[in-house]
matplotlib code that plots the C-alpha trace (Angstrom):
import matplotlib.pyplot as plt

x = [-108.7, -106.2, -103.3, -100.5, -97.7, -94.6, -92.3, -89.7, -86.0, -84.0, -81.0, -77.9, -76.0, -75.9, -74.5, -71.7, -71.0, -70.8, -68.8, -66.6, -66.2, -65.2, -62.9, -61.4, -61.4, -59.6, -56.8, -55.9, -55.4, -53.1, -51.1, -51.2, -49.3, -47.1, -45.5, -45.7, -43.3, -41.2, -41.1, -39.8, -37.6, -35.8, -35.5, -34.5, -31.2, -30.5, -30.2, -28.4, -25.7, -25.2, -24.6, -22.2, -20.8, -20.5, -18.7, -16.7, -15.3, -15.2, -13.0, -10.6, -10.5, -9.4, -7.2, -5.2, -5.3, -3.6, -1.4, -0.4, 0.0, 2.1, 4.7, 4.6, 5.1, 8.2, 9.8, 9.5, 10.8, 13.5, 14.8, 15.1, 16.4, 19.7, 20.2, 22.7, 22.9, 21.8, 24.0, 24.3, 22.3, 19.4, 18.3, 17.9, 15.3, 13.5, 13.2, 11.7, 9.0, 8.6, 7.9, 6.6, 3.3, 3.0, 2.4, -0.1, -1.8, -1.8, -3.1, -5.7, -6.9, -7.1, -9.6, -11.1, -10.1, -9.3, -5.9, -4.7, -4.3, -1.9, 0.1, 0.2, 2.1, 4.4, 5.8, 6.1, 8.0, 10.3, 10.7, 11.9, 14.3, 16.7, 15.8, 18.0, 19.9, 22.7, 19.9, 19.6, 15.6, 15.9, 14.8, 11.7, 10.7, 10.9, 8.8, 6.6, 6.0, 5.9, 3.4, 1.3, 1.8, 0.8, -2.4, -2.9, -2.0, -4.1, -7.1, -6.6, -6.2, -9.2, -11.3, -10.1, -7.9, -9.1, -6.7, -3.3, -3.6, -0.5, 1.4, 0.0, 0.8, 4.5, 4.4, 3.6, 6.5, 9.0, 7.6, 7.5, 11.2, 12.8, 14.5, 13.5, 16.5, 18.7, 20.9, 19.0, 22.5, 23.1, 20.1, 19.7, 18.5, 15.8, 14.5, 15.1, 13.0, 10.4, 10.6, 11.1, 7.8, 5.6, 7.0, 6.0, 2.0, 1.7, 2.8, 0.5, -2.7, -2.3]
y = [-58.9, -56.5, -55.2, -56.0, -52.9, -54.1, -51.4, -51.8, -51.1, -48.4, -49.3, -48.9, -48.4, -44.5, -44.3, -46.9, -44.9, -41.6, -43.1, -44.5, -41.0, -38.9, -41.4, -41.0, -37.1, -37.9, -40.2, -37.5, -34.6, -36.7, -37.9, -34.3, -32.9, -35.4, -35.3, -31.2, -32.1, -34.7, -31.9, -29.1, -31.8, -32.4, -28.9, -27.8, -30.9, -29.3, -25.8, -26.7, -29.0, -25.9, -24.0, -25.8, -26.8, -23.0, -22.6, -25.2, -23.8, -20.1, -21.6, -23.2, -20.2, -17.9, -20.2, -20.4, -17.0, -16.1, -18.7, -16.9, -13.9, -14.8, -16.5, -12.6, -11.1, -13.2, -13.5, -9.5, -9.2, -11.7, -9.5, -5.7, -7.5, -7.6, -4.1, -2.0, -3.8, -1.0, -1.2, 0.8, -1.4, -1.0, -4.5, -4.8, -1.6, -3.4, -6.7, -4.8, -3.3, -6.3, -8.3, -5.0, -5.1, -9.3, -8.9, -6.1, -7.5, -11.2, -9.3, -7.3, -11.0, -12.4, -8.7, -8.8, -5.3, -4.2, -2.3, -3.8, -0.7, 1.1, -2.5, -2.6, 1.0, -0.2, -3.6, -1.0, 1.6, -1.4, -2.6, 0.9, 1.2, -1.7, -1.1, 1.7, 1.8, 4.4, 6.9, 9.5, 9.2, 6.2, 8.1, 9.7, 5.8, 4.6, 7.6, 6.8, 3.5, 4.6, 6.6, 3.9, 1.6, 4.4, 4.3, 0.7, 0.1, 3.4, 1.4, -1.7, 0.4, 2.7, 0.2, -2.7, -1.0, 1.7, 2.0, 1.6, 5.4, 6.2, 3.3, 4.5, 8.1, 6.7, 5.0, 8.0, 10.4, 7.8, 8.4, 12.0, 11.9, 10.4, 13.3, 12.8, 14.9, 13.0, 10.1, 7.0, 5.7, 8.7, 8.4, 4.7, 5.2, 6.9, 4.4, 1.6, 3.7, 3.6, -0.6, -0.8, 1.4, -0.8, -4.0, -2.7, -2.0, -5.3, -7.0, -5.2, -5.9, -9.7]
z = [12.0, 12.4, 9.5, 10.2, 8.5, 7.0, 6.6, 3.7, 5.0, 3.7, 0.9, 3.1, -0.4, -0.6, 3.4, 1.9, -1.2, 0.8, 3.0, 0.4, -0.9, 2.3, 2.7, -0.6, -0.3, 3.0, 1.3, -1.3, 1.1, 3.5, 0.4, -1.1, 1.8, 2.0, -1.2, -0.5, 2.1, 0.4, -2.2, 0.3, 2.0, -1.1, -2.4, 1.4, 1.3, -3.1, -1.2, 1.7, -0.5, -2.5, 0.2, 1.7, -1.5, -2.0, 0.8, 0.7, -2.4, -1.2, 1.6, -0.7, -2.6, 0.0, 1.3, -2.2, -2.2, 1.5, 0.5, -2.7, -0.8, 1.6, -0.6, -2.4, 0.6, 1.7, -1.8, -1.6, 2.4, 2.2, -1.5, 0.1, 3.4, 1.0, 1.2, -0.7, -4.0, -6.1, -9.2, -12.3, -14.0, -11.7, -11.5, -7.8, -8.2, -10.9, -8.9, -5.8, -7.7, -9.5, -6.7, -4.4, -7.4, -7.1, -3.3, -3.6, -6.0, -3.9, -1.1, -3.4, -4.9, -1.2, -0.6, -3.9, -4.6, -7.7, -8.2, -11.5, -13.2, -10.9, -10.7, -14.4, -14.2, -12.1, -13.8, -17.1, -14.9, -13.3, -17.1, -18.1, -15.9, -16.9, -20.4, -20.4, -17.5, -18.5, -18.3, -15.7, -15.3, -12.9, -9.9, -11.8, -12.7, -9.3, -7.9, -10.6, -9.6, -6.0, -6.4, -8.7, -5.4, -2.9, -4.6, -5.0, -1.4, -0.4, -2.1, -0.2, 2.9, 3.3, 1.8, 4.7, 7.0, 8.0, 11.3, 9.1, 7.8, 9.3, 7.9, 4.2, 5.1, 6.1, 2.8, 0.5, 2.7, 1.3, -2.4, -1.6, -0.9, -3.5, -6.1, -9.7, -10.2, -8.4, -9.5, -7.6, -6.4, -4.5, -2.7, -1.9, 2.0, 0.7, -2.2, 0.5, 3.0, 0.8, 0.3, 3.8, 4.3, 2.0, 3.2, 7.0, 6.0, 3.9, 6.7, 9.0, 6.7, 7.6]

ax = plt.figure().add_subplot(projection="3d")
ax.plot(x, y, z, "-o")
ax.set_aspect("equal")
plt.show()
């Protein structure tokens, strides 16, 4: 009689348990790269709020600042428009450098350009000037302070405006002209031309 062979079946257990564990290795990398991503999402929306947050601000910045600038410039224009009101006291020369330094420095905020330094000459020359205003020294003041704006405007000029260079050069003639010897009220075409001068290049840096 023949033997009949009974062959015991494999355990299916170890193909289940590998199974269960490529599966698992599968799970983590699909979740690892997606909070990778959720990561980089949120870090790439952070950035790009600053950004514009940064910009946003920037904007308002600038826009204060031509703003500022422009009410300089017209306080300043619509003052030496009233020509011929030099007096002895000198207060209408004080008041044009006065407000001659605010609109430079306005436009030098609105560049970022720094010019404080010359500007600070000038407010102490325009405060000289009515401080004794008897003296005889009145014309070397205001060539002073010419002088201290020339180089402020020059500055702002060759740093950003690199075409006005005959404007600045018309600018520093008028300085050049004024006689520290010479009583200022004697020569008030000449003081005025140099306003006048300074006026025209501020407006043509707009």
């Amino acid at each position: 009689m023949a033997e009949i062979k009974i062959e015991k079946k494999k355990p299916i257990w170890p193909w289940i348990l590998l199974a269960a564990i490529v599966l698992a290795i599968i799970l983590y990398f699909v979740f690892l790269n997606n909070d990778d991503d959720a990561t980089d999402d949120d870090i790439t929306t952070e950035q790009v709020m600053e950004d514009d947050a940064m910009d946003v601000d920037n904007g308002d910045m600038n826009t204060d600042a031509m703003a500022s600038y422009d009410a300089a410039l017209t306080k300043y224009s619509n003052f030496i428009g009233t020509t011929g009101e030099m007096g002895i006291d000198h207060e209408y020369s004080h008041t044009a450098l006065a407000l001659l330094a605010s609109a430079v420095e306005a436009k030098a905020d609105v560049l970022n350009v720094d010019v404080s330094a010359d500007l600070d000459q000038v407010r102490k020359n325009a405060d000289a000037i009515t401080k004794q205003p008897y003296e005889l020294n009145h014309a070397d003041l205001i060539k002073e302070a010419g002088e201290s704006i020339t180089r402020a405007l020059e500055t702002i000029q060759t740093d950003k405006y690199p075409n006005l260079s005959d404007e600045l050069a018309q600018v520093e003639k008028d300085v050049a002209n004024i006689e520290k010897e010479k009583r200022t009220l004697k020569q008030k075409g000449t003081v005025n031309g140099f306003y006048q001068a300074a006026e025209d290049l501020l407006n043509k840096m707009n």
